[in-house]
C-alpha positions as CSV (number, residue, x, y, z in Angstrom):
1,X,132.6,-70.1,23.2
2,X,134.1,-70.5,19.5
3,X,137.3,-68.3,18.4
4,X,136.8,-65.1,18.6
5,X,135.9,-63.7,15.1
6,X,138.3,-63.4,12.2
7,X,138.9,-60.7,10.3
8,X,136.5,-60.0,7.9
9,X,137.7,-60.3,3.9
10,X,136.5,-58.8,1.0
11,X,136.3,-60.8,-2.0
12,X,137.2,-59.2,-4.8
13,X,139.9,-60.3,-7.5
14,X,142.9,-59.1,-5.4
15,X,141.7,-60.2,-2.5
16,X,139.2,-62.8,-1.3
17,X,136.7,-63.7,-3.4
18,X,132.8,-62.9,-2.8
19,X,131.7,-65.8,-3.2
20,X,132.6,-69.7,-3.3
21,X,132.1,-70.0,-6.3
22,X,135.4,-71.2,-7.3
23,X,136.3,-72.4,-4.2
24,X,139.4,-74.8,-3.9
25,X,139.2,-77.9,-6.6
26,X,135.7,-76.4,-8.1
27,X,134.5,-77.5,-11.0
28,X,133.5,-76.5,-14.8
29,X,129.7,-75.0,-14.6
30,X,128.0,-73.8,-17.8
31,X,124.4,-73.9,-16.6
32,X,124.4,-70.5,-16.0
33,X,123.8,-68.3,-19.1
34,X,124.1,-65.3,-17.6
35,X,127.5,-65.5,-15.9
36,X,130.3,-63.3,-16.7
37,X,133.9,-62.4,-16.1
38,X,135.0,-58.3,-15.8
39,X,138.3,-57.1,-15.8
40,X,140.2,-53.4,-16.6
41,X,141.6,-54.6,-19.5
42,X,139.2,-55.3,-23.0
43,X,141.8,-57.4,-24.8
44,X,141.9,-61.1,-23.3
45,X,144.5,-63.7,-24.5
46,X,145.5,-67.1,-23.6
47,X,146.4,-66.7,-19.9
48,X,143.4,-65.8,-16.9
49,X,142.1,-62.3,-17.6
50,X,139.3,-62.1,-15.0
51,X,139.8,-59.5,-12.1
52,X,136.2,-60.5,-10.9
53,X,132.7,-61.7,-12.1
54,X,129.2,-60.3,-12.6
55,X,125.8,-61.7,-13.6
56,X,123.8,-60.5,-17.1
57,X,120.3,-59.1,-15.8
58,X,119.3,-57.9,-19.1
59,X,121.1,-57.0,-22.1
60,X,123.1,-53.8,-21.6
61,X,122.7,-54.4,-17.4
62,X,125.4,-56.4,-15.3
63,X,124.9,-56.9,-11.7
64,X,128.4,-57.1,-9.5
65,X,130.3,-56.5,-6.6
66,X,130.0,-52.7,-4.8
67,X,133.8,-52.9,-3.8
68,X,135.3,-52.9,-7.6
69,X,134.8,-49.4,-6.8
70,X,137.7,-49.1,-3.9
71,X,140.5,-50.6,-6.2
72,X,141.9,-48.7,-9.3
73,X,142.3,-51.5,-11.4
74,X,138.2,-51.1,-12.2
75,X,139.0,-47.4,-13.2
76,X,137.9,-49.1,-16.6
77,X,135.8,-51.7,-16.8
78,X,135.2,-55.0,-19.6
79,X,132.9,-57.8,-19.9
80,X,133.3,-61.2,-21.4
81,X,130.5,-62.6,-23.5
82,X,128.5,-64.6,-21.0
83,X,128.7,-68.4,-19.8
84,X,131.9,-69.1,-22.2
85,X,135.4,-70.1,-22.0
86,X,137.3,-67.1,-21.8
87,X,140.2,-67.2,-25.1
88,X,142.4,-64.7,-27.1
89,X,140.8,-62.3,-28.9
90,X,137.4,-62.9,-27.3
91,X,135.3,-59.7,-28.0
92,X,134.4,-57.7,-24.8
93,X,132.0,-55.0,-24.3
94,X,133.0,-51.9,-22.4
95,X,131.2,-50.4,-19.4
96,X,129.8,-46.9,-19.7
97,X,128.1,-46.4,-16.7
98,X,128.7,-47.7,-13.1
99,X,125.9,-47.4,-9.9
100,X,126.4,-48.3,-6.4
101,X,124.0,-48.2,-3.0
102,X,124.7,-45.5,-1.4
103,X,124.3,-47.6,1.6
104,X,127.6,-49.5,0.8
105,X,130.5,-49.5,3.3
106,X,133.8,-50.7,2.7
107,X,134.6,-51.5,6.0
108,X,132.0,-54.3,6.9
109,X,131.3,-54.8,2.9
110,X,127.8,-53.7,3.5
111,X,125.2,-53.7,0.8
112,X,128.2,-54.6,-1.6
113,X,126.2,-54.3,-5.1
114,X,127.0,-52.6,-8.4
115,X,125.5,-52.1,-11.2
116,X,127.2,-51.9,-14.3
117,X,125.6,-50.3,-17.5
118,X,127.1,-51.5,-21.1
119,X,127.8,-50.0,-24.3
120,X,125.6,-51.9,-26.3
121,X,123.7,-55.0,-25.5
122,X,125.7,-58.0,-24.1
123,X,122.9,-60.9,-25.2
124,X,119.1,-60.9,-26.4
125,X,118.3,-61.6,-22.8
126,X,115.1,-60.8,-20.7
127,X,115.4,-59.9,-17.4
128,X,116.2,-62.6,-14.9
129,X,113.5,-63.6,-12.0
130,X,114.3,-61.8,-9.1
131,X,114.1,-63.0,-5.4
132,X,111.6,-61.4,-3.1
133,X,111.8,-61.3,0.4
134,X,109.1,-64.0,0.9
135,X,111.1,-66.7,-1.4
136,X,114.0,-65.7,0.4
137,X,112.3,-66.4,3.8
138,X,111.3,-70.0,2.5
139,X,114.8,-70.9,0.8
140,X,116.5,-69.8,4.5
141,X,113.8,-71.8,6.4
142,X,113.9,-75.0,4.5
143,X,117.9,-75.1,4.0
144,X,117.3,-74.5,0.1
145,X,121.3,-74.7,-1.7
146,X,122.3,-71.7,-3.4
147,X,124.6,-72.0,-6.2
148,X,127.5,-69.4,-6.2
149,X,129.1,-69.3,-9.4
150,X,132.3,-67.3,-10.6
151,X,135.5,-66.9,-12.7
152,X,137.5,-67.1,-9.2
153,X,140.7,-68.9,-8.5
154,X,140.5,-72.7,-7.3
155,X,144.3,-74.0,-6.8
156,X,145.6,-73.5,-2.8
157,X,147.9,-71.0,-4.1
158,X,149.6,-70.7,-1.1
159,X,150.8,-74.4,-1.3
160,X,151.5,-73.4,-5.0
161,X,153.9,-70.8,-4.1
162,X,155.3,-73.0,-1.5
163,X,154.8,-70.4,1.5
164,X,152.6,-70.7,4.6
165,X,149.2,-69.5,4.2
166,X,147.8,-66.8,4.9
167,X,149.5,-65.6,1.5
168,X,149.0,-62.4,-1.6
169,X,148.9,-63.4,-4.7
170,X,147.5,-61.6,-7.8
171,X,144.5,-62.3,-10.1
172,X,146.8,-64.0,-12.7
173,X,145.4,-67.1,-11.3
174,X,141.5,-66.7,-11.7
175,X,139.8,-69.4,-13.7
176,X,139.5,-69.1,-17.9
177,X,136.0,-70.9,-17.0
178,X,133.0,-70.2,-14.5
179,X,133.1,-72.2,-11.5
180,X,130.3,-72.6,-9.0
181,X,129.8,-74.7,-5.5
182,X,127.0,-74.8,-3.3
183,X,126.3,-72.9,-0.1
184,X,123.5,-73.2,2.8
185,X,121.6,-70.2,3.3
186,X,120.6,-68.6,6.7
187,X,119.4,-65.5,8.4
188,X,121.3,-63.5,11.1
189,X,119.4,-64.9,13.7
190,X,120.5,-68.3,12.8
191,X,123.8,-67.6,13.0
192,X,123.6,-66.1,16.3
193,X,122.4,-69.3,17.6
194,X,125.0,-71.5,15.6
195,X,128.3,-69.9,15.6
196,X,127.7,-67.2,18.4
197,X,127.9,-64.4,15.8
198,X,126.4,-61.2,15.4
199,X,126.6,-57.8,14.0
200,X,123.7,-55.2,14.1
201,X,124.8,-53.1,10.3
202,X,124.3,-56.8,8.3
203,X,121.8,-58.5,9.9
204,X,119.3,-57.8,7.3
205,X,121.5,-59.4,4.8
206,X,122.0,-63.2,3.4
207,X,124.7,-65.6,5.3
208,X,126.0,-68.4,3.9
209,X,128.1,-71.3,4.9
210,X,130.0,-73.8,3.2
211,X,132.7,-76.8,4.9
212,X,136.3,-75.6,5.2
213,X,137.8,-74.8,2.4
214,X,134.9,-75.1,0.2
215,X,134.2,-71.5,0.7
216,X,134.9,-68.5,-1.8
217,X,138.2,-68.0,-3.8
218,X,139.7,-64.7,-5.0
219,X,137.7,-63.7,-8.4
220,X,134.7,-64.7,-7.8
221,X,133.5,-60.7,-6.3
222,X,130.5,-60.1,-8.1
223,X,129.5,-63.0,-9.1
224,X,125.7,-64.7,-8.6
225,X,124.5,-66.0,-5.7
226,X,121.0,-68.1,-7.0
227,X,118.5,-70.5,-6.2
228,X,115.8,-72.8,-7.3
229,X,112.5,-72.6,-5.9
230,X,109.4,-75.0,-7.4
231,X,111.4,-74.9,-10.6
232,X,112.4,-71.1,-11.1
233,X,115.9,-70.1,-11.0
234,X,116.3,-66.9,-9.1
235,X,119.3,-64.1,-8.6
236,X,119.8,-63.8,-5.1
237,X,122.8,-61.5,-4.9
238,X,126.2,-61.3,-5.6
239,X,128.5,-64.1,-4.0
240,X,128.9,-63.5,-0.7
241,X,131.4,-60.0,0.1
242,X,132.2,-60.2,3.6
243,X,133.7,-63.4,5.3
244,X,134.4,-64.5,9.2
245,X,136.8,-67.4,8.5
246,X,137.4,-67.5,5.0
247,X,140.0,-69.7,3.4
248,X,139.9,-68.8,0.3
249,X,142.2,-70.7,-1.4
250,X,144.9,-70.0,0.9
251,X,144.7,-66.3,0.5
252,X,142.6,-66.3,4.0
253,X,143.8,-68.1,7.2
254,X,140.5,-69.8,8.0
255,X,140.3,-72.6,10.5
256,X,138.6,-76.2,11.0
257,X,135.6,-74.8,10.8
258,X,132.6,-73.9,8.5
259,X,133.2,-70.8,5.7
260,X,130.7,-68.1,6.8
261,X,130.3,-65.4,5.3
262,X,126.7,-62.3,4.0
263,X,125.6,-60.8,1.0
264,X,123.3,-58.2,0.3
265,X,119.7,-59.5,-1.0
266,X,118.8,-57.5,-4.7
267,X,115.3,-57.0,-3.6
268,X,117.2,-53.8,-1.6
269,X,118.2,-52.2,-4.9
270,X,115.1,-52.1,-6.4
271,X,115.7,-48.2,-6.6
272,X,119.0,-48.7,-7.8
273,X,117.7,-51.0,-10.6
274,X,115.0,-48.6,-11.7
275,X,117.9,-46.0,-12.0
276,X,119.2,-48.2,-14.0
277,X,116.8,-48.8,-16.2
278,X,116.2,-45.2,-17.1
279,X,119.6,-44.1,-17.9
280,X,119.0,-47.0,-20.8
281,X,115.6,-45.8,-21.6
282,X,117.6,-42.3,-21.8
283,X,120.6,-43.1,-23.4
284,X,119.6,-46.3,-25.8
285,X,122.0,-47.9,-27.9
286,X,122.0,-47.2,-31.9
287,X,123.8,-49.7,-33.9
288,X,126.5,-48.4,-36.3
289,X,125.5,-48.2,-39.8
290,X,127.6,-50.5,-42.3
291,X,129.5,-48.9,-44.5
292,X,129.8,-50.5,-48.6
293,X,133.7,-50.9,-47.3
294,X,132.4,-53.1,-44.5
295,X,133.2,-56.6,-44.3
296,X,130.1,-58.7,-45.7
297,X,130.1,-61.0,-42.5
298,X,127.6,-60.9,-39.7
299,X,128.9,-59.3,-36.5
300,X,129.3,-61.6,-33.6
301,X,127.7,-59.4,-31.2
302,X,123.9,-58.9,-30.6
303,X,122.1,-56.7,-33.2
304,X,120.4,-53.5,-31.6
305,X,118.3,-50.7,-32.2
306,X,117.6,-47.3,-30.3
307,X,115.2,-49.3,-28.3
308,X,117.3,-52.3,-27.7
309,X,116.5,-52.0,-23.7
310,X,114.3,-55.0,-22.4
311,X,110.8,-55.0,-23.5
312,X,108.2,-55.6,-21.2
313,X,107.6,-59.4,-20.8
314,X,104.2,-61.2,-19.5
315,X,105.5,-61.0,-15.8
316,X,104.8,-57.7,-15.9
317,X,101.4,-57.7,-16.7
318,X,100.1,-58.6,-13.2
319,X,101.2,-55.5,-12.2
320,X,99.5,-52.7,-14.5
321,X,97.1,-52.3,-11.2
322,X,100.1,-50.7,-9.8
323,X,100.6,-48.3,-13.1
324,X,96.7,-47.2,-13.0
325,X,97.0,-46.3,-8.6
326,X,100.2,-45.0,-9.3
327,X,98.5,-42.2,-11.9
328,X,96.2,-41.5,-9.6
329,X,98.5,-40.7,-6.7
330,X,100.5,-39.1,-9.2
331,X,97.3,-36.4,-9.5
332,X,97.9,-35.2,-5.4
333,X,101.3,-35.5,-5.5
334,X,103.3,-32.5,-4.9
335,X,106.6,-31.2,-6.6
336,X,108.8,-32.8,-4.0
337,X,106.8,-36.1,-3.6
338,X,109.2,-37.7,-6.4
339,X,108.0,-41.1,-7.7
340,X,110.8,-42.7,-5.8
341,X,109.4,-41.3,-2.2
342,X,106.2,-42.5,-2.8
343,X,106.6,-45.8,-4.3
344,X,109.3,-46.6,-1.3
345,X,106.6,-45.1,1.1
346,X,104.0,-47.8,-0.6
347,X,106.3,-50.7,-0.2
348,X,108.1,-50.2,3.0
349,X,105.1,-48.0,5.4
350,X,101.9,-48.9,3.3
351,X,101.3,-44.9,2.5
352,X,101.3,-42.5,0.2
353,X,101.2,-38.1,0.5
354,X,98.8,-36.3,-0.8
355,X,99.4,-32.9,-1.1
356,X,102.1,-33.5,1.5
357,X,100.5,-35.3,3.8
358,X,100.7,-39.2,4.2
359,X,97.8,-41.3,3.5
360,X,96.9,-45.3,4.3
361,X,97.2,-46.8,0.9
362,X,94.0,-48.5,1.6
363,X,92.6,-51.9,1.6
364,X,94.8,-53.8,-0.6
365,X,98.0,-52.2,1.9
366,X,99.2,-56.6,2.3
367,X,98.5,-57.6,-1.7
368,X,99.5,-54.1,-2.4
369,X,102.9,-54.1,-0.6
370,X,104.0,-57.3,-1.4
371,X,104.2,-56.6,-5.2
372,X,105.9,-53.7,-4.8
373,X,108.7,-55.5,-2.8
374,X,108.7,-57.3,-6.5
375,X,110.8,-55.3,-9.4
376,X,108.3,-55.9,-11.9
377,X,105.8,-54.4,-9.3
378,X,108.1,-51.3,-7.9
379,X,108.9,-50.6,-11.9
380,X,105.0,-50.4,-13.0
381,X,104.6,-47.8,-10.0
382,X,107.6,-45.8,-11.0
383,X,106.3,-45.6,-14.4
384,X,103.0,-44.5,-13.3
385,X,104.3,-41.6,-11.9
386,X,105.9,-40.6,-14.9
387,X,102.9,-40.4,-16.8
């Protein structure tokens, strides 16, 4: 038998980080463009401002960690610009709208995801690739790395501080840079076999596992969890939120032994995302007109219009067979078959209701199902049910 299991850690700012993503020693990683740091304060200086990290989806939509919401500190929340060395008088942009699963439980850290909504657009982004289920299945069964990348600490600050670790220490120490470190994916089941442990409310979700020590660090909550598969970059979820035997940079009392800890996979937010998505199409961002008093330079932030959300890119078009069944479904439909009911019912059972009752979507059920477990996919059937 191995020790019994240690308490498990969240990793946000104050407390363990998510992910490893700066995990003790990491190093400098820009290859990210999408990376950013958050904190409750929008003016940064010369000394670490991050309280956590979050990843750029699109331009007014950060993913991040679902626990920001338990700690005051996030009462308010900023974002840096994006893959950059945070310095004084950075410009930030301010958060206006925050989402959570209403899955999420603080105790076990399950189906710890956020998504934060900006002010105005971040970066003239499209929408990052998204892992599916099936890509997630491969990456797991052929040990793919996943890169987990944040604005975490990455001294021991316990040895620091001079005291015995486990020890507290504030978020004054998070890096001015992202950091990132590599992780091994696995399922539940695997580490059932491996390390002897289980627990039925996560074993849907992602583990990782990293040597000692070169697990996650406190800052990193929220940040991105990704992989490359034949050449694509994908988002996999936030660094990991939940850890049995977690150093952490001291903060954690860990062991000899391998860093475990889970994450939530995106592809279980899809609805969450489409929320998202509609509160921009609802609420889009105008840019302020200049005034003849305004200063004759070019802002440094993104230029915007009122429909400054993403556009529709080529990835999408695969999916207008989606939009056109959708419209029809959307004819037999009644009032309290909502758009959300029946494109979940599509994806997860492979039926639809019509006029209330449920009905085999058909033929294509496999093809069919699998692109709605895609956002692209899950999006085009929303929308067909709002037209």
């Amino acid at each position: 038998m191995r020790k019994p299991l240690i308490v498990l850690i969240a990793t946000l700012a104050v407390l363990i980080p998510n992910s490893a993503s700066a995990s003790l020693d990491a190093q400098e990683d820009f290859s990210e463009p999408r990376i950013v740091a958050i904190s409750g304060s929008s003016s940064i200086g010369n000394t670490p401002w991050a309280n956590g990290s979050g990843y750029l989806y699109s331009p007014r939509i950060i993913f991040s960690a679902g626990h920001i919401k338990d700690h005051d500190e996030f009462s308010q929340i900023y974002v840096s610009q994006p893959n950059q060395k945070l310095k004084a008088g950075m410009e930030t942009v301010k958060v206006i709208k925050k989402l959570f699963p209403s899955t999420y439980k603080t105790r076990i850290y399950k189906d710890d995801f956020a998504i934060l909504i900006l002010e105005k657009p971040l970066a003239d982004i499209a929408p990052a690739p998204l892992i599916t289920s099936e890509l997630l299945a491969k990456a797991i069964a052929e040990k793919i790395p996943m890169k987990q990348l944040g604005f975490g600490a990455y001294q021991d600050v316990c040895a620091e501080l001079k005291v015995s670790s486990p020890c507290q220490f504030g978020s004054d120490r998070t890096s001015l840079v992202p950091r990132s470190i590599e992780m091994v994916p696995w399922d539940a089941a695997g580490i059932k076999a491996r390390y002897n442990q289980y627990q039925a409310e996560i074993a849907d979700h992602l583990f990782l596992t990293s040597p000692y020590r070169g697990g996650p660090c406190p800052g990193d909550s929220g940040g991105s969890t990704t992989v490359k598969i034949n050449g694509e970059n994908y988002y996999v979820a936030t660094v990991a939120s939940g850890f049995w035997n977690g150093y952490s940079c001291g903060q954690g009392g860990g062991t000899v032994e391998d860093s475990l800890g889970y994450t939530a996979p995106v592809f279980k937010f899809l609805d969450l995302i489409a929320e998202a998505e509609k509160y921009i199409a609802d609420n889009p961002y105008i840019a302020p007109i200049a005034t003849p008093t305004s200063s004759p330079k070019a802002s440094s932030s993104p230029k915007a219009s009122s429909t400054s959300s993403p556009k529709a890119t080529k990835s999408a078009e695969p999916y207008q067979y989606i939009l056109s069944l959708a419209k029809q479904w959307a004819k037999t439909s009644k009032a309290g078959d909502t758009a959300l009911k029946q494109c979940s019912s599509a994806r997860d059972k492979g039926v639809i209701y019509k006029n209330g009752k449920a009905t085999p979507i058909g033929a294509t059920n496999t093809n069919l199902r699998r692109d709605l477990k895609r956002y692209p996919g899950f999006s085009a059937c929303l929308a067909g049910f709002s037209k």
